[in-house]
N, CA, C and O atoms as CSV, one atom per row, in Angstrom:
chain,resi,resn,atom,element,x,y,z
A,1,UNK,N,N,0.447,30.294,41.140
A,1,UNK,CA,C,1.822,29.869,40.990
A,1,UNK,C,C,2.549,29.853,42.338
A,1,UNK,O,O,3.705,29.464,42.503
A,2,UNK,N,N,1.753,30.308,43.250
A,2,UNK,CA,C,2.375,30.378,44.776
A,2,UNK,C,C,2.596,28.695,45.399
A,2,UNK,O,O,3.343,28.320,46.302
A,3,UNK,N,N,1.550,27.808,44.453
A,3,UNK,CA,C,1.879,26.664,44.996
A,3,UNK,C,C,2.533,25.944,44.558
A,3,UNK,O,O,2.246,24.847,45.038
A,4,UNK,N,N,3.537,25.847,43.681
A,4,UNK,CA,C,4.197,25.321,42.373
A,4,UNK,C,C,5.690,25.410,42.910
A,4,UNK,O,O,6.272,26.225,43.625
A,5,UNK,N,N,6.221,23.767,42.016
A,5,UNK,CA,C,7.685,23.820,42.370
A,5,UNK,C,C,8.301,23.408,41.489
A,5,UNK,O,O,8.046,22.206,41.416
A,6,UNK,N,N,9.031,23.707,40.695
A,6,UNK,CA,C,9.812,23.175,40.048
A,6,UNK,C,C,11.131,22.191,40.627
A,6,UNK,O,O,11.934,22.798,41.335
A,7,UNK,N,N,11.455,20.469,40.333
A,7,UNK,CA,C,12.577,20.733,40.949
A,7,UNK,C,C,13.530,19.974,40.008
A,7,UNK,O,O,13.360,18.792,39.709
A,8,UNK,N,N,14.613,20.789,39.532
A,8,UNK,CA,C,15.462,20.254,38.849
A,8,UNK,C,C,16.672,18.922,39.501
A,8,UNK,O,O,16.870,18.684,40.692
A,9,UNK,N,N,17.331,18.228,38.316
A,9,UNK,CA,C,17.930,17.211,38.724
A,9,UNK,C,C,19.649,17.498,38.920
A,9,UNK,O,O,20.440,16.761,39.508
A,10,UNK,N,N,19.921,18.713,38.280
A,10,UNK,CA,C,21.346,19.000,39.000
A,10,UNK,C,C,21.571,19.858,40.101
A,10,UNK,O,O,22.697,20.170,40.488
A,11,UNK,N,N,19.977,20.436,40.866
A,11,UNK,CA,C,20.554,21.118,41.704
A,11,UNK,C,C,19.792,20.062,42.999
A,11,UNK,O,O,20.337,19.814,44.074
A,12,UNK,N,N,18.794,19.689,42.681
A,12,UNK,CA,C,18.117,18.456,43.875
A,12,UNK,C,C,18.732,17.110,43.991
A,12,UNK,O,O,18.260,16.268,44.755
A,13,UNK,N,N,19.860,16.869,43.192
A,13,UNK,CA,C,19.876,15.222,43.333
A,13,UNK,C,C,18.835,14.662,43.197
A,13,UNK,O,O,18.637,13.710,43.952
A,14,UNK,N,N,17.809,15.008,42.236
A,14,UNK,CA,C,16.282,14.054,41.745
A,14,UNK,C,C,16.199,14.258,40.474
A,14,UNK,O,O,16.853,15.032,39.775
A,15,UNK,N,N,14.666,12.926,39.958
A,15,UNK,CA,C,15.000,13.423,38.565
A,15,UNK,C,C,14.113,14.491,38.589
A,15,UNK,O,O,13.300,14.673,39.495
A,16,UNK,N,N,14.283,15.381,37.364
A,16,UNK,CA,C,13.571,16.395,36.702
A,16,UNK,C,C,12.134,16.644,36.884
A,16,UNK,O,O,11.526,16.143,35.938
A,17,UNK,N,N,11.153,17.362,37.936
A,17,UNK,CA,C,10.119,17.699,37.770
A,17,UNK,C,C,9.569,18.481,38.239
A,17,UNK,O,O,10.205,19.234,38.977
A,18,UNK,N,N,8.097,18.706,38.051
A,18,UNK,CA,C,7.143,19.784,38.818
A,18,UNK,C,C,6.212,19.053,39.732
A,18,UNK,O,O,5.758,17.921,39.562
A,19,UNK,N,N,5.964,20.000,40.882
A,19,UNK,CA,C,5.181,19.727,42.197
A,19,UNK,C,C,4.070,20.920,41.819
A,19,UNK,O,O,4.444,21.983,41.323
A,20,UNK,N,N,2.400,20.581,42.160
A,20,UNK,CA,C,1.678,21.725,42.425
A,20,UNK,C,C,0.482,21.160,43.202
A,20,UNK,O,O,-0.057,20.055,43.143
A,21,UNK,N,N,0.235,22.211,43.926
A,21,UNK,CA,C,-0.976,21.872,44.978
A,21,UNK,C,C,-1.933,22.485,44.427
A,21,UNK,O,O,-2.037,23.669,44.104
A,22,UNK,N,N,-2.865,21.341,44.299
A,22,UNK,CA,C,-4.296,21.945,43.465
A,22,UNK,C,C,-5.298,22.099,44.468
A,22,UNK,O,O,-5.160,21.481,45.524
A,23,UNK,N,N,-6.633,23.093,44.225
A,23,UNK,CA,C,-7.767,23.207,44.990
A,23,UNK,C,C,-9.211,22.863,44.261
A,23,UNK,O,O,-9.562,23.101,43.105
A,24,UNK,N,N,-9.874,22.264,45.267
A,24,UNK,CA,C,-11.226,21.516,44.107
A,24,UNK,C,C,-12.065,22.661,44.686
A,24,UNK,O,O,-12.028,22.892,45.894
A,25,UNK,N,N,-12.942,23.498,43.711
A,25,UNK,CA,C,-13.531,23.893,44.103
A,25,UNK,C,C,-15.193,23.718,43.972
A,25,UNK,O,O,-16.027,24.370,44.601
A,26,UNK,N,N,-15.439,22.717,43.038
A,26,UNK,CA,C,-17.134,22.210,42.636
A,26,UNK,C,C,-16.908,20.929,43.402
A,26,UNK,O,O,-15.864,20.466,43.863
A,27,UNK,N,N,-18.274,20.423,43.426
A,27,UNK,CA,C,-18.164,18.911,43.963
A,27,UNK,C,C,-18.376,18.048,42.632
A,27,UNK,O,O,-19.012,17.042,42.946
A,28,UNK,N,N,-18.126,18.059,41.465
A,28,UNK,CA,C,-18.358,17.237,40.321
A,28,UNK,C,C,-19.498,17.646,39.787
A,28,UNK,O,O,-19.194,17.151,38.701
A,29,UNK,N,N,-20.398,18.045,39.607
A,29,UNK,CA,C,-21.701,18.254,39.018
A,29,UNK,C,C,-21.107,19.643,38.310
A,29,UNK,O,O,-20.531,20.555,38.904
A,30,UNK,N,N,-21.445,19.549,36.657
A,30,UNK,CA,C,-21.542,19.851,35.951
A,30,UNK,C,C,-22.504,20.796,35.785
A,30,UNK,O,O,-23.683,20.628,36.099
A,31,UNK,N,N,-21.770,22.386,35.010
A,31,UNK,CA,C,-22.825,23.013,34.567
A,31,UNK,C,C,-23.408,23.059,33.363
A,31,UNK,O,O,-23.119,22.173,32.559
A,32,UNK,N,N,-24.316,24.062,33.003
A,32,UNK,CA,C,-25.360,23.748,32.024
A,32,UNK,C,C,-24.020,24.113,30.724
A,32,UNK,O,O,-23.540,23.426,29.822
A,33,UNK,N,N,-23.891,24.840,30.968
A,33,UNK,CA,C,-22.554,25.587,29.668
A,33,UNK,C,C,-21.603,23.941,29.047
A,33,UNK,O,O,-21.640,23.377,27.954
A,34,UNK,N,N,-20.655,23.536,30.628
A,34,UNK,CA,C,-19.838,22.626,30.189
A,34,UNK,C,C,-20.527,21.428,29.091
A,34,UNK,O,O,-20.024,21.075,28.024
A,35,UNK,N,N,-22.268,20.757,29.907
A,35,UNK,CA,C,-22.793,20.184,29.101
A,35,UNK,C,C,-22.737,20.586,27.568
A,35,UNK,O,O,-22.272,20.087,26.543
A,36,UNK,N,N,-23.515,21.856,27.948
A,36,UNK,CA,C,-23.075,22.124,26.007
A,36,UNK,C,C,-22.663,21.835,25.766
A,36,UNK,O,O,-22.944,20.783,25.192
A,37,UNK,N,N,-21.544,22.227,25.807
A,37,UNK,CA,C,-20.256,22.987,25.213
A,37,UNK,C,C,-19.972,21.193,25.039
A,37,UNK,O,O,-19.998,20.993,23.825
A,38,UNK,N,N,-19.792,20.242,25.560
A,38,UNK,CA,C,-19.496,18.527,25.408
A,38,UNK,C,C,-20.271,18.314,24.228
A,38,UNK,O,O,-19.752,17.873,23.202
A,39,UNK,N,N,-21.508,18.607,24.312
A,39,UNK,CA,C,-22.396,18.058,23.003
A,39,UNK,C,C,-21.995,18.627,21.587
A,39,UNK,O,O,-22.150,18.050,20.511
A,40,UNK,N,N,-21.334,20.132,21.846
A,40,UNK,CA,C,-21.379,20.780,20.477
A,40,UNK,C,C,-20.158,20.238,20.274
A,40,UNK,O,O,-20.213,19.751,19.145
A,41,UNK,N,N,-18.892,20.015,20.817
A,41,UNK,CA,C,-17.634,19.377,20.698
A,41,UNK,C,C,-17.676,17.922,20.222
A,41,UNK,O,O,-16.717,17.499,19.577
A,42,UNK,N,N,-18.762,17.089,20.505
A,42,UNK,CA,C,-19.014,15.940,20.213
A,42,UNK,C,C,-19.603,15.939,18.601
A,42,UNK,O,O,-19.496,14.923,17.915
A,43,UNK,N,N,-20.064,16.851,18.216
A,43,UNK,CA,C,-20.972,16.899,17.278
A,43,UNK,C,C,-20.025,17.328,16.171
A,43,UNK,O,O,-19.944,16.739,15.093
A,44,UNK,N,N,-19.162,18.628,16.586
A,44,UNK,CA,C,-17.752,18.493,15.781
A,44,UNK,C,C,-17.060,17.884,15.232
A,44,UNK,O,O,-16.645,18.006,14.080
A,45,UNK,N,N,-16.752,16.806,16.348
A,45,UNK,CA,C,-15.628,15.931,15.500
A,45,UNK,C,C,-16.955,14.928,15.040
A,45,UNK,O,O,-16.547,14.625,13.920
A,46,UNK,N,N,-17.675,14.540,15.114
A,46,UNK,CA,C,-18.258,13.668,14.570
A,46,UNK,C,C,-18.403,14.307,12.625
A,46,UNK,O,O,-18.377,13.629,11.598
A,47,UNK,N,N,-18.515,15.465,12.759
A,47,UNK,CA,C,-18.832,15.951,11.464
A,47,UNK,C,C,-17.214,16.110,10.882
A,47,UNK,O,O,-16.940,15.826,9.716
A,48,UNK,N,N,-16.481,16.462,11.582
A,48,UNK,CA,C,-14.927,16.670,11.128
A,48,UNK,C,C,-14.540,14.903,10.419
A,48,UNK,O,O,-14.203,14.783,9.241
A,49,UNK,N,N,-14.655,13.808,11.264
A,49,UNK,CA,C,-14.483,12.641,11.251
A,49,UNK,C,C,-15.453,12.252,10.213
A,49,UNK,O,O,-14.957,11.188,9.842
A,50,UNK,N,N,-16.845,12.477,9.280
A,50,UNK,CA,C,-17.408,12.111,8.564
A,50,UNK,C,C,-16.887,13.091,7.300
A,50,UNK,O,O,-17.295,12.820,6.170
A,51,UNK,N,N,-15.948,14.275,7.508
A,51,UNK,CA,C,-15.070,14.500,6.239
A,51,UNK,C,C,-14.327,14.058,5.611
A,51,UNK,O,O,-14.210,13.951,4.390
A,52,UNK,N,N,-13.496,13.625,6.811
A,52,UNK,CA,C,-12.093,12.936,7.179
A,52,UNK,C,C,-12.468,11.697,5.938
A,52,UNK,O,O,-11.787,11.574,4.920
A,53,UNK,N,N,-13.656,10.849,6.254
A,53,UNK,CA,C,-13.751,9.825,5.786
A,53,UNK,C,C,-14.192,10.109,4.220
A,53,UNK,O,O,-13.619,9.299,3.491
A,54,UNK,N,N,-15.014,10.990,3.510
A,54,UNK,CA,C,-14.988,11.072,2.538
A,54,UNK,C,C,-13.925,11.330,1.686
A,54,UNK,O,O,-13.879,10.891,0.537
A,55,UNK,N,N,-12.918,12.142,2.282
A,55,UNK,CA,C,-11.521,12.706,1.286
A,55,UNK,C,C,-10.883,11.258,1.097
A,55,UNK,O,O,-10.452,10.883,0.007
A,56,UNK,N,N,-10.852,10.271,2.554
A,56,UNK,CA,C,-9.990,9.492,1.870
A,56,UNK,C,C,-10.532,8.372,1.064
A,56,UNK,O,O,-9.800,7.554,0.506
A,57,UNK,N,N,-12.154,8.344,0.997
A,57,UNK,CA,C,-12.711,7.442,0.282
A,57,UNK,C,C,-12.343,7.720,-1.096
A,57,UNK,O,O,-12.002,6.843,-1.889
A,58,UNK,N,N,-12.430,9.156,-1.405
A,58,UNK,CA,C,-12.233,9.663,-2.588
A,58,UNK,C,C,-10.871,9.601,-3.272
A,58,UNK,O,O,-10.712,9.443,-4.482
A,59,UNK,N,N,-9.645,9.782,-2.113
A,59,UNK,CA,C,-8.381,9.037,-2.135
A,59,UNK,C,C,-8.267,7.802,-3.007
A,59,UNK,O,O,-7.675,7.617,-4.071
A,60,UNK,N,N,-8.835,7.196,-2.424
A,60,UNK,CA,C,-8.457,5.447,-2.385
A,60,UNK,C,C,-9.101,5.289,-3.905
A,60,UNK,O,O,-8.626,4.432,-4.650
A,61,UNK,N,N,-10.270,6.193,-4.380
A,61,UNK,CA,C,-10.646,5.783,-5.864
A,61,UNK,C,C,-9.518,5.950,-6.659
A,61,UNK,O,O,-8.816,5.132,-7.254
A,62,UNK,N,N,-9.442,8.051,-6.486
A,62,UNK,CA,C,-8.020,7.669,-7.313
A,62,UNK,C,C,-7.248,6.860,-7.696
A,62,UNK,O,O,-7.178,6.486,-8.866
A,63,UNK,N,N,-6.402,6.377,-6.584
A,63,UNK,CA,C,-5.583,5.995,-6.448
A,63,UNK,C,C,-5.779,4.354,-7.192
A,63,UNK,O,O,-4.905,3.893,-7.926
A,64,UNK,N,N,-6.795,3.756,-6.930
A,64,UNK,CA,C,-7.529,2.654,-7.595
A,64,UNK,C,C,-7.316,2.767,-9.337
A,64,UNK,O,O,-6.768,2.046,-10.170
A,65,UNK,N,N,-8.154,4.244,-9.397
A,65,UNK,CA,C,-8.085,4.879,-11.007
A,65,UNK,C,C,-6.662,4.714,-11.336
A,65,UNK,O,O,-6.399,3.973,-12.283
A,66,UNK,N,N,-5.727,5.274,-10.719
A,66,UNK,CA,C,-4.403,5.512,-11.504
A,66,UNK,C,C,-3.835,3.993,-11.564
A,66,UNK,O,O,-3.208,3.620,-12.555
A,67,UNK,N,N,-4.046,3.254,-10.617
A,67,UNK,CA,C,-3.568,1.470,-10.710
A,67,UNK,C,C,-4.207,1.056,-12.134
A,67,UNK,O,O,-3.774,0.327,-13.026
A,68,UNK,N,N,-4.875,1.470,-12.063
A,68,UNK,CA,C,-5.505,0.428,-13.109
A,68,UNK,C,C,-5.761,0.953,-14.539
A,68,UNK,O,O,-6.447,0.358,-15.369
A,69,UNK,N,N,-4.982,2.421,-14.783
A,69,UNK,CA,C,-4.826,3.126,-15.818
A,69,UNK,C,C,-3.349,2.438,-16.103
A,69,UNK,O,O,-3.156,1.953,-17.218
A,70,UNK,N,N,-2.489,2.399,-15.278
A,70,UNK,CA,C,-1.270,2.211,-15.430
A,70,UNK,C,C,-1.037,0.791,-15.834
A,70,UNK,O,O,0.044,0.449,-16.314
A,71,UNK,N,N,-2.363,-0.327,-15.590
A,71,UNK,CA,C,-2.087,-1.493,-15.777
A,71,UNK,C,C,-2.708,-1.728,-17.252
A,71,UNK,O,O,-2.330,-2.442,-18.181
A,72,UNK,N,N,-3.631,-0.991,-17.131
A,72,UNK,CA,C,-4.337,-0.933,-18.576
A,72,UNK,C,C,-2.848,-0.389,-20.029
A,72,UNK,O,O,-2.447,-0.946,-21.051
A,73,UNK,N,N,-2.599,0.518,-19.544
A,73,UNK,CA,C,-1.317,0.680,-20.540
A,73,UNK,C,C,0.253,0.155,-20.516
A,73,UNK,O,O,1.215,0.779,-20.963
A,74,UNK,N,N,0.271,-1.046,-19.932
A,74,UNK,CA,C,1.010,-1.708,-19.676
A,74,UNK,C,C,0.985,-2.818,-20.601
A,74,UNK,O,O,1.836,-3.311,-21.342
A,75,UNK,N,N,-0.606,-3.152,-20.273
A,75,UNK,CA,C,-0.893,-4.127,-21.388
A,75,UNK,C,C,-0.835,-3.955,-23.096
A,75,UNK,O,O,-0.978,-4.791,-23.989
A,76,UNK,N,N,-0.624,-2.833,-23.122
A,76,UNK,CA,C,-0.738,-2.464,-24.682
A,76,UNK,C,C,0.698,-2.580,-25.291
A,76,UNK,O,O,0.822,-3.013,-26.437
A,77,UNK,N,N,2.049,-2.115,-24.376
A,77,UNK,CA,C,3.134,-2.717,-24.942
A,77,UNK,C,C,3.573,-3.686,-24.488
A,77,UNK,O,O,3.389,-4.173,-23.373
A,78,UNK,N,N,4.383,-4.145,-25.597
A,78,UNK,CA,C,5.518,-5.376,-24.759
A,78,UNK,C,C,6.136,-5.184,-24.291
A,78,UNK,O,O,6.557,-4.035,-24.158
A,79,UNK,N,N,6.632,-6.267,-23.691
A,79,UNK,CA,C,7.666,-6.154,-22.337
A,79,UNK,C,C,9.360,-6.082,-22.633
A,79,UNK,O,O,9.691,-6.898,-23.493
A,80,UNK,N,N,10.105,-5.544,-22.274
A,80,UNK,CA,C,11.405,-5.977,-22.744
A,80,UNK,C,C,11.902,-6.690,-22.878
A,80,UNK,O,O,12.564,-6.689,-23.916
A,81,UNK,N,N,11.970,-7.478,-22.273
A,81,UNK,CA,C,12.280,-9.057,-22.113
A,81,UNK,C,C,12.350,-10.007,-23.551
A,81,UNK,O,O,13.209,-10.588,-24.215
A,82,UNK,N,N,10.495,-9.710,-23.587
A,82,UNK,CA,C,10.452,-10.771,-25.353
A,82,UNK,C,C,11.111,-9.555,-26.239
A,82,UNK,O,O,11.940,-10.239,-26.839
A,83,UNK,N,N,11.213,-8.886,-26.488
A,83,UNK,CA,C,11.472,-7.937,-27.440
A,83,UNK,C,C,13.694,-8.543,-27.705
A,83,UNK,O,O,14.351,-8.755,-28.724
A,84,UNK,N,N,14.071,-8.589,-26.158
A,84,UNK,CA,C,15.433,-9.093,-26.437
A,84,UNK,C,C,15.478,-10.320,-26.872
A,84,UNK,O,O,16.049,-10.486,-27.950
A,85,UNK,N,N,14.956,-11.397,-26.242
A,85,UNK,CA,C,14.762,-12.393,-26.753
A,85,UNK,C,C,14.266,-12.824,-28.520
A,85,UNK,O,O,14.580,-13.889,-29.051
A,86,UNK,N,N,13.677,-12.029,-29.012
A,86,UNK,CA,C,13.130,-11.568,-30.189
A,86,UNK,C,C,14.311,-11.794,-31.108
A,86,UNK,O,O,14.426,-12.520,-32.096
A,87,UNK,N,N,15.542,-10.596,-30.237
A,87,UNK,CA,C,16.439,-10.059,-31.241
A,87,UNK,C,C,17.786,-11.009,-30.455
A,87,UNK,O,O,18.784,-10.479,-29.965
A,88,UNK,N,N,17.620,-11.927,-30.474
A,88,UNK,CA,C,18.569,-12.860,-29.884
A,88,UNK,C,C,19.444,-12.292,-28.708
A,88,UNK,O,O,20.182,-13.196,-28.316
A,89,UNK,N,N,19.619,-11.244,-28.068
A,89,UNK,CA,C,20.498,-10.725,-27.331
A,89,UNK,C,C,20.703,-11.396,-25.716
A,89,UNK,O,O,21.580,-11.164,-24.883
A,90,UNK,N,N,19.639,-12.216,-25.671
A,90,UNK,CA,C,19.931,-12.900,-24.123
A,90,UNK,C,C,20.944,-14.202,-24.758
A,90,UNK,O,O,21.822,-14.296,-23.899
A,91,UNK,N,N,21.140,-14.893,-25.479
A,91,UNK,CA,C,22.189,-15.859,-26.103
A,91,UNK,C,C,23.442,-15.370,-25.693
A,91,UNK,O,O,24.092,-16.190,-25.045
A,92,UNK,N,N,24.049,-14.123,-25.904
A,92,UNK,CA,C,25.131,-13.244,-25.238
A,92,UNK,C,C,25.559,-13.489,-23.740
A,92,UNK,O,O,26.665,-13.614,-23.215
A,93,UNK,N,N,24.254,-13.510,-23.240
A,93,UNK,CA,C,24.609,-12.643,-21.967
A,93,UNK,C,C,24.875,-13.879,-20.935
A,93,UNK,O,O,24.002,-14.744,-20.996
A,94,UNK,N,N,25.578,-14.038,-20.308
A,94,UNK,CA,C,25.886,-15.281,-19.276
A,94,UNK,C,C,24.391,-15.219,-18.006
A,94,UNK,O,O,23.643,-14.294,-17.689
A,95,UNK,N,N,24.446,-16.165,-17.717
A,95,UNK,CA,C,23.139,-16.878,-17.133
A,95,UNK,C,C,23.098,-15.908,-15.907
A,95,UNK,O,O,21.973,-16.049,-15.428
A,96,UNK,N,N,23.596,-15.253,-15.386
A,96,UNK,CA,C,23.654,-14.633,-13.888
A,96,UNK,C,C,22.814,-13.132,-14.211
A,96,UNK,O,O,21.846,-12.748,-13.555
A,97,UNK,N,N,23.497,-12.306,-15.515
A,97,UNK,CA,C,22.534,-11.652,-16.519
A,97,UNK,C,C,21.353,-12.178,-16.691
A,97,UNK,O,O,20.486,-11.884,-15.868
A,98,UNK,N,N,21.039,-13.050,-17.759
A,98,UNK,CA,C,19.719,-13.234,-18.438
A,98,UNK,C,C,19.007,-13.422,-17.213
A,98,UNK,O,O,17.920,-12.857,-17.342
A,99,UNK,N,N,19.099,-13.907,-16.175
A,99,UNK,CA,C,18.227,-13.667,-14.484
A,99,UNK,C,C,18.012,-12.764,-14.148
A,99,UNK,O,O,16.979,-12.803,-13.480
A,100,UNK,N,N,18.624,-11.360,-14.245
A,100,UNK,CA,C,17.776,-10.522,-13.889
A,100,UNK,C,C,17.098,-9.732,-14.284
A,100,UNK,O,O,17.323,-9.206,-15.375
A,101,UNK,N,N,15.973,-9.372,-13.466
A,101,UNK,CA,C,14.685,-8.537,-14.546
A,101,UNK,C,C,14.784,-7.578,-14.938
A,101,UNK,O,O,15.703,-6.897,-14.483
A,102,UNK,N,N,13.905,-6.995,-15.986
A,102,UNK,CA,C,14.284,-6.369,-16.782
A,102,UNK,C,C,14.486,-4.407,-16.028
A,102,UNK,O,O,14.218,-4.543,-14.835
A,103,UNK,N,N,14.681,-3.504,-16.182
A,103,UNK,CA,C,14.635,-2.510,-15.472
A,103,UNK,C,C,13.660,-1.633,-15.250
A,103,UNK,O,O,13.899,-0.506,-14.817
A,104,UNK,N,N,12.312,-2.114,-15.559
A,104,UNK,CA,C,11.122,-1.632,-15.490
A,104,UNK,C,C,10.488,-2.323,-14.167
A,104,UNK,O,O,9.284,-2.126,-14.001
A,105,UNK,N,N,11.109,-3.040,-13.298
A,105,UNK,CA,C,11.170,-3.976,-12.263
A,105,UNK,C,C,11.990,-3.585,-11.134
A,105,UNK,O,O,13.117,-3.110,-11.278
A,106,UNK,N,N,11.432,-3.780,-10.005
A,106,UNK,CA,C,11.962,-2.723,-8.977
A,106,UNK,C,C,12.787,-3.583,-8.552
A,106,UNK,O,O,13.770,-2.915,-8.230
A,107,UNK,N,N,13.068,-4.990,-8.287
A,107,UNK,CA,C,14.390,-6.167,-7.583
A,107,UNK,C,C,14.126,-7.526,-8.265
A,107,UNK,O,O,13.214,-8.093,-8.867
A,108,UNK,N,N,15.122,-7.709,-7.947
A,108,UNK,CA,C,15.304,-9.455,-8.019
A,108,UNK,C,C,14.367,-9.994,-6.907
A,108,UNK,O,O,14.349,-9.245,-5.931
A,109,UNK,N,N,13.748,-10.867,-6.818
A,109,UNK,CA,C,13.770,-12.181,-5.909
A,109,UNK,C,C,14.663,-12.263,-4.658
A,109,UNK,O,O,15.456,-11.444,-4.193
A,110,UNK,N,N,14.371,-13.253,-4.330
A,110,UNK,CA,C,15.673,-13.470,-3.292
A,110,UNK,C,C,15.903,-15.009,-4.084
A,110,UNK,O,O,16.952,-15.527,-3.701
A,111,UNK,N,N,15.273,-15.708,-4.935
A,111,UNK,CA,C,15.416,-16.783,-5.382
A,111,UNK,C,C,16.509,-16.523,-6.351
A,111,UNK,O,O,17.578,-17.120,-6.479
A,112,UNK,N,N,15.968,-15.388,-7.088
A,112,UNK,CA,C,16.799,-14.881,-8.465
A,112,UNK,C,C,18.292,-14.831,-8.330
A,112,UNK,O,O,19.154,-15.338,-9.048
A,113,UNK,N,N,18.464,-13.676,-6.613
A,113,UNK,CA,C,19.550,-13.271,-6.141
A,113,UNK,C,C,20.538,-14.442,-6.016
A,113,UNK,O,O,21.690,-14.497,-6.445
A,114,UNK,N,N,19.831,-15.375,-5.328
A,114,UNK,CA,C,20.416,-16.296,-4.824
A,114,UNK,C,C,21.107,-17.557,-5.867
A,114,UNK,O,O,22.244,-18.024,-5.801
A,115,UNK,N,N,20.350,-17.799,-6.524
A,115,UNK,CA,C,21.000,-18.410,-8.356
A,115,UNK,C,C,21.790,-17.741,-8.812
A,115,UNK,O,O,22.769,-18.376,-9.204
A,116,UNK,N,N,21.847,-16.466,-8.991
A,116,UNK,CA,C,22.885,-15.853,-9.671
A,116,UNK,C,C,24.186,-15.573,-8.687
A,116,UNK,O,O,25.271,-15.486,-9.263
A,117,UNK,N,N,24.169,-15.467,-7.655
A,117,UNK,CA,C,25.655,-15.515,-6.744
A,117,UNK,C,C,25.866,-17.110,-6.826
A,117,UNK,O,O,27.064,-17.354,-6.687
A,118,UNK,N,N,25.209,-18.107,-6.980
A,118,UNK,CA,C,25.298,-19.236,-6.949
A,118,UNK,C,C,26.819,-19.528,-8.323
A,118,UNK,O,O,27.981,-19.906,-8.174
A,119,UNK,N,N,25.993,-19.111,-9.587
A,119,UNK,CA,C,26.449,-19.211,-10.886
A,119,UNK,C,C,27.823,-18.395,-10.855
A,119,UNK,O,O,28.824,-18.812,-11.439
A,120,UNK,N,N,27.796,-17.160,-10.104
A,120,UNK,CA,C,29.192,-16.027,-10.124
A,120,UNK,C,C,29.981,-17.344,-9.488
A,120,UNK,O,O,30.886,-17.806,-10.184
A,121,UNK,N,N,29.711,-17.951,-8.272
A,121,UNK,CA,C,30.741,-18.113,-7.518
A,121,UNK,C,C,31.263,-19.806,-7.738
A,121,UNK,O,O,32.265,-20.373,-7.302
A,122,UNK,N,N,30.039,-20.361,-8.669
A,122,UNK,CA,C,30.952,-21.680,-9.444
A,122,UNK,C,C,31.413,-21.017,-10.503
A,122,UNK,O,O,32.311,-21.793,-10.830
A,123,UNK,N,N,31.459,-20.096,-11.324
A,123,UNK,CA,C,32.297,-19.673,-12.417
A,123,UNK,C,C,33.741,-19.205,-11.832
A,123,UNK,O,O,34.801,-19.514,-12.375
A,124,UNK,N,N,33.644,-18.435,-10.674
A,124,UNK,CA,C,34.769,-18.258,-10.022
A,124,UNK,C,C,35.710,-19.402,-9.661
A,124,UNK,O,O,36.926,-19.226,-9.739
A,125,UNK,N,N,35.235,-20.478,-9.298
A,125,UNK,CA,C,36.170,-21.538,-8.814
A,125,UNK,C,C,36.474,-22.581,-10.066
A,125,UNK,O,O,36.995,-23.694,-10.004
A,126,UNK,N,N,36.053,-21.969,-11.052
A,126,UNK,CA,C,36.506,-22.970,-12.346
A,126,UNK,C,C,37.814,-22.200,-13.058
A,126,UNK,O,O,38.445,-22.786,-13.937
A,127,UNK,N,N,38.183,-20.854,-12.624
A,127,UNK,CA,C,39.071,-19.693,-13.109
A,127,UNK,C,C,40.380,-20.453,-12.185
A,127,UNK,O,O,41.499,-19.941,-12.165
């Protein structure tokens, strides 16, 4: 730490940092340990990374499973929609209504959206 500087930016007029003087002391050649020690680290994540990949293979079935449980019992009831239609209740409802989907449906369209501000805002200028 004798060679180390910190230098801050409100007392140096610079920005914010550290200075250190390093010493090499090998010429690059590697010992027998570091080798290891690379191979067994390599061999690690290779086995960590061939876990990695099974959990999320196993993931993605689920997740497959529950899609297609959820679509499977989807199909077994009806939809709201015909069920109102059934019982005449879209006849009621002004056209800007009967456009949008039913609430088992996460949005409108932007087509949908866009017809129905269409319909609000010629009903507005006929008032």
């Amino acid at each position: 730490m004798n060679l180390c500087k910190r230098l801050y930016p409100h007392v140096h007029n610079l920005d914010g940092f550290f200075v250190a003087k390093l010493k090499k002391f090998a010429n690059g050649e590697k010992s027998l340990e570091a080798v290891t020690s690379q191979r067994e680290e390599e061999s690690l994540r290779s086995v960590a990374k061939a876990k990695s990949q099974k959990l999320n293979q196993k993931k993605k079935k689920q997740r497959n499973k529950k899609r297609e449980d959820k679509l499977a019992s989807k199909e077994g009831e009806p939809e709201k929609q015909d069920d109102d239609e059934a019982k005449g209740k879209t006849a009621n409802k002004t056209p800007a209504a009967a456009a949008k989907k039913p609430d088992g449906d996460k949005k409108m369209s932007k087509k949908d959206r866009n017809a129905a501000f269409s319909e609000k805002k010629a009903q507005f200028k006929q008032k």
